[in-house]
C-alpha positions in Angstrom: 13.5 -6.2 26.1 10.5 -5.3 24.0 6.9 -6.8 24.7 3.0 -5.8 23.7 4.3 -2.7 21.9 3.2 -0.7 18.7 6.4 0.8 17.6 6.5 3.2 14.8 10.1 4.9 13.8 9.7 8.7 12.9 11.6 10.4 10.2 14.8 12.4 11.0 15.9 15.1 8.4 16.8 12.6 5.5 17.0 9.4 7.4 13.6 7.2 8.0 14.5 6.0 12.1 14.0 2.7 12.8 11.2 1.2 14.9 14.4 -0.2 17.2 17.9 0.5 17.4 19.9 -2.6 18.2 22.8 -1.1 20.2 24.8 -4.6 21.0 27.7 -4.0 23.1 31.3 -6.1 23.2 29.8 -8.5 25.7 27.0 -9.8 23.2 23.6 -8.5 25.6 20.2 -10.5 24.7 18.0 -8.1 23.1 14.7 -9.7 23.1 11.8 -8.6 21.5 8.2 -10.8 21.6 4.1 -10.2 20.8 5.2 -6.2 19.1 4.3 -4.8 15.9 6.9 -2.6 14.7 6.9 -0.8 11.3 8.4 2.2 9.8 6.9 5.7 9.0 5.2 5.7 5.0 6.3 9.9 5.0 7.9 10.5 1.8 10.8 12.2 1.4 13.8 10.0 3.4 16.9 9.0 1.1 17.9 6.4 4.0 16.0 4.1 4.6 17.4 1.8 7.0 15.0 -1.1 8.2 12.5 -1.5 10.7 14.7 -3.0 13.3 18.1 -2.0 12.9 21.3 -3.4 14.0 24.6 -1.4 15.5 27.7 -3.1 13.3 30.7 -1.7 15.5 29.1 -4.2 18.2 27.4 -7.8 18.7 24.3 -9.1 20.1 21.9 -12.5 20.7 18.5 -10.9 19.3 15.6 -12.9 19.8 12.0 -12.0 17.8 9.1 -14.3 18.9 5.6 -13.8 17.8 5.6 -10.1 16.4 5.1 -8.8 13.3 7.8 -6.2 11.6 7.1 -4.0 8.6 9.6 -1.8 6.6 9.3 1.1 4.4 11.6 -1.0 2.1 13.9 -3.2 4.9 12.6 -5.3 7.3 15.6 -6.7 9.8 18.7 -6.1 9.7 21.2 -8.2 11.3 24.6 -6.8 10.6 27.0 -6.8 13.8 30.1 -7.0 13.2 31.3 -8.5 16.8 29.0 -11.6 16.1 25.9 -13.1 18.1 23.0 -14.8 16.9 19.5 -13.9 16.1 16.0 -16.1 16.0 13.1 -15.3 14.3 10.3 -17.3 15.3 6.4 -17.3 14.9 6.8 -13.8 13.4 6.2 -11.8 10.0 9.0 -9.5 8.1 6.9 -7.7 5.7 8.5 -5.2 3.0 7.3 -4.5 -0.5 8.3 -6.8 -2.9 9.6 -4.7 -6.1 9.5 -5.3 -9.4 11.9 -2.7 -10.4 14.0 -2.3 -6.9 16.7 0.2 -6.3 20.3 -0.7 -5.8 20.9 -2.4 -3.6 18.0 -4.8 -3.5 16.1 -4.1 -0.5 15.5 -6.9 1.9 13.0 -9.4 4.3 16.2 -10.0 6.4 20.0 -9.4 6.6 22.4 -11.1 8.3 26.0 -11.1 9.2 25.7 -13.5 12.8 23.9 -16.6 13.1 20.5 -16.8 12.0 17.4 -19.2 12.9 14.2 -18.5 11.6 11.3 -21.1 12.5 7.6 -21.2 11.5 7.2 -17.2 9.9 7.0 -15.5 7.0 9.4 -13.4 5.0 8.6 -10.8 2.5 10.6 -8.7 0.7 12.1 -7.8 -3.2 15.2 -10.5 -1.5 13.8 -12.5 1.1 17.0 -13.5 3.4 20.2 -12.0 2.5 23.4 -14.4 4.3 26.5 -12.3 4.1 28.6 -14.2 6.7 26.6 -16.1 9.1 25.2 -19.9 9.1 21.4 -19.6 8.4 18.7 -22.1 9.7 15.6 -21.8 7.7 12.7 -24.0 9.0 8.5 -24.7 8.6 8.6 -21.0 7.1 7.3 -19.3 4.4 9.9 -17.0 1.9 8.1 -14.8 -1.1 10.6 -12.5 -2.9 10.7 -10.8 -6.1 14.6 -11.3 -6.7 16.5 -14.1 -4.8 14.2 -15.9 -2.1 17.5 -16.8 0.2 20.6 -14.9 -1.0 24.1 -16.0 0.2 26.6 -13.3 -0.2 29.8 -14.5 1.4 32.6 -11.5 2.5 36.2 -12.7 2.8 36.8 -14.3 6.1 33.5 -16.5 6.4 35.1 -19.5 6.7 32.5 -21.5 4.5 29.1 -20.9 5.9 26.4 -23.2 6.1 22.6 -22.5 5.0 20.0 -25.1 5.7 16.5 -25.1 4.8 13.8 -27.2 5.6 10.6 -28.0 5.2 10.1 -24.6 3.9 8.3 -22.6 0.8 10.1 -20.6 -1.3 7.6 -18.2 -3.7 7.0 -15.4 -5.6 5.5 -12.2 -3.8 4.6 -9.9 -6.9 4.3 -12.6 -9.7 7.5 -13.4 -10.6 10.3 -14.9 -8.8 13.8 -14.7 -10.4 16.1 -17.0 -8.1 14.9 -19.6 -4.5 18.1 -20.0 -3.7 21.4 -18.2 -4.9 25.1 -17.8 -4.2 27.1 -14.6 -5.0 30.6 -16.8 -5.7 33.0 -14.7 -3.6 35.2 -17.5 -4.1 34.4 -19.4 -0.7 32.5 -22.2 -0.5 28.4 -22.8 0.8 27.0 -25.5 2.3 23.7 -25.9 1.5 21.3 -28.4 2.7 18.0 -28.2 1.1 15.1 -30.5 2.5 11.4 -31.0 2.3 11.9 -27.8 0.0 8.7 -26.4 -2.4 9.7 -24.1 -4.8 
């Protein structure tokens, strides 16, 4: 676990490291991380650019963030594991810039492949939340985005997710705002369960 640290990931050759590596393993550990601020280096230069907290996909994990604040070069958390577990965000701030005229692919606030709960924090980012397979729980939070504020970008084999936000703003971070809430149609069907919303 992770607690009252400053993190800050270095740069490797081409690649911009980190802040933390989320190894997982096949028996789905609890990585917990609470009251840190953890950002990426600003060097110029990197290609990669990986995100501020980074997961390991071969593997799974239950990763918890409480009360810390996370900053990207361009990604802020990503949550791709592809052995499953969950992660909670809660009482925390995901900040990356917000651009106008992003690369490809879209950099991101969050991205998730496991379960996701975020509660009373803030997300920034060009797309706030990116879904790829998971069930998303969005609550008392605060999304600003550039693009898409909560993306849902179902793979083959996610067996019909479910996103539900509540109580919940959903803004533009740099002026404009092209999409809240959107669905890549993979050809699988979204739940979505929008309440107390403010767009």
């Amino acid at each position: 676990s992770v607690q009252n640290l400053r993190i800050c990931g270095g740069i490797s050759g081409s690649i911009r490291e980190p802040a933390i590596r989320l190894l997982g393993g096949d028996t789905l550990p609890t990585e917990s991380i609470s009251d840190s601020v953890l950002l990426q280096s600003t060097a110029v230069g990197p290609s990669d650019q990986g995100a501020a907290i980074q997961g390991n996909a071969p593997f799974g994990a239950n990763v918890t963030i409480t009360r810390s604040q996370v900053i990207g070069f361009a990604n802020g958390v990503d949550g791709t594991f592809d052995e499953g577990g969950s992660l909670a965000i809660v009482d925390s701030s995901i900040v990356t810039p917000a651009s106008l005229t992003p690369p490809t692919p879209n950099p991101f606030g969050v991205m998730t492949t496991i379960a996701t709960s975020i509660v009373r924090s803030e997300i920034t980012g060009t797309d706030g939340v990116v879904d790829t397979t998971g069930n998303v729980h969005i609550a008392n939070s605060t999304i600003k985005a550039s693009e898409v504020g909560v993306l849902m970008e179902q793979e083959p084999g996610s067996l019909s997710p479910v996103v539900d936000i509540r109580d919940t703003l959903i803004g533009p971070a740099a002026g404009t705002l092209h999409a809240g809430v959107a669905d890549i149609d993979l050809g699988f069907s979204v739940g979505v369960a929008l309440l107390g919303m403010e767009f």
